[in-house]
Every structure is written in structure tokens, then in C-alpha cells.
C-alpha positions in Angstrom: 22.6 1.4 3.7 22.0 -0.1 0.5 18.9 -0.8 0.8 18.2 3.0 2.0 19.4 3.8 -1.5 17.4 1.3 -3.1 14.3 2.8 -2.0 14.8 6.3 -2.2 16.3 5.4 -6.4 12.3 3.9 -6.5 10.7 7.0 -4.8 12.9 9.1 -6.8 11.9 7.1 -9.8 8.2 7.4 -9.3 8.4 10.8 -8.8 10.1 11.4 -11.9 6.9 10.0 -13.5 5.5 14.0 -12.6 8.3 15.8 -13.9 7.8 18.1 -17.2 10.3 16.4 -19.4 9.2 12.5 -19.0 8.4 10.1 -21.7 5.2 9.0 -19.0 1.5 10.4 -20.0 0.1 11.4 -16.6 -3.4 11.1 -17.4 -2.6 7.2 -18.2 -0.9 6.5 -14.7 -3.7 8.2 -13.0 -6.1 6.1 -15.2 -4.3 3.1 -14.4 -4.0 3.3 -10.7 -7.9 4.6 -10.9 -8.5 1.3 -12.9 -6.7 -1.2 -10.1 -8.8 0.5 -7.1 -12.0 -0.2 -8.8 -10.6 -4.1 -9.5 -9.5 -4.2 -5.5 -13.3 -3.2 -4.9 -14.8 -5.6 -7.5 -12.6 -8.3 -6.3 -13.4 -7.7 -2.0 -17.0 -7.1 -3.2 -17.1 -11.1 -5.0 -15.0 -12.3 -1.6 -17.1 -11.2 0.9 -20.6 -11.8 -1.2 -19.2 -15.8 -1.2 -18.4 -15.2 2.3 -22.5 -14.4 2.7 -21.5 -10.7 4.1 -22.7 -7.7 2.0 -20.1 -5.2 0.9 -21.4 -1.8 1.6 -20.5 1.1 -0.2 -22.1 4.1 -1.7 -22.9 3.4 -6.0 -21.2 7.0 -5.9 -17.9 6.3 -5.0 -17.5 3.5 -7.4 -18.9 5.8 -10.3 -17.0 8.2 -9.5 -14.1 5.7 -10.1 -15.4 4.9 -13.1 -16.1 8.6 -14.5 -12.1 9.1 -13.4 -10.9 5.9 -15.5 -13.1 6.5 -18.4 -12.0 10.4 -18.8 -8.6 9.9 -17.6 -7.9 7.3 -20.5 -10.2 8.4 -23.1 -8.2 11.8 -22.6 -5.6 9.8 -23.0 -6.1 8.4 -25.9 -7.8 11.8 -27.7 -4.8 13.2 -27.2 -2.9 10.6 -29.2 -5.1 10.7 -32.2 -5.5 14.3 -32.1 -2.5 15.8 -30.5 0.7 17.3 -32.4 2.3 15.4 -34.8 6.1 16.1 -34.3 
């Protein structure tokens, strides 16, 4: 049982991260995460081209990752040096 409540307080947890009144910027978690798939395929792309195999995958996908990453953070960031000062 308490383990039940352990993970439903970290679901609960991450989806406060969506909520209006957070201290989280969105556009940076959606960055992030964007950022660590495109790392995951970098890094099976260097294993399996020392393994000799060729990683195929369409140049689309993983600029398409990229255009996310780059606009979700540089978003991000604009609306830091831009935004409201309170």
C-alpha cells in the first residue's frame, strides 16, 4: 500500500507540472524531454554504427526533433528576456 501511494504522489506530481498555477515553464519540459529523445537516438545511432549495423531512420524525424527543441527552448528563453516584468 505504500508503495501504491508513492507512485500515484509521483504521477500526481508530474501532472501538477501542467497545471495553471505552477512555478514549471512548459515549453522548457517539453524542450527538455524533446532534447533527451534526440540524445537516445544519437547515442543507439554511435552503438549500432560500432556494432557495423546501420541505424535507419528518416533525416525527417530527427529534424523535426530538432525544430521542437530549438523552438520550444528559444521560446523559452524569449519569453524570459521579453516577458512581463512583475
Amino acid at each position: 500500500m505504500k508503495l501504491f501511494n508513492y507512485v500515484k504522489n509521483k504521477i500526481m506530481g508530474f501532472a501538477s507540472i501542467f497545471k495553471d498555477d505552477n512555478s514549471w515553464n512548459e515549453k522548457t519540459v517539453i524542450g527538455f524531454m524533446s532534447f533527451a529523445v534526440m540524445t537516445v537516438f544519437a547515442a543507439a545511432d554511435i552503438i549500432t554504427g560500432i556494432a557495423g549495423k546501420s541505424l535507419v531512420i528518416q533525416d525527417t524525424i530527427f529534424n523535426s526533433f530538432v525544430i521542437i527543441t530549438v523552438s520550444a527552448l528559444g521560446i523559452a528563453e524569449a519569453g524570459k528576456i521579453f516577458g512581463s516584468k512583475k
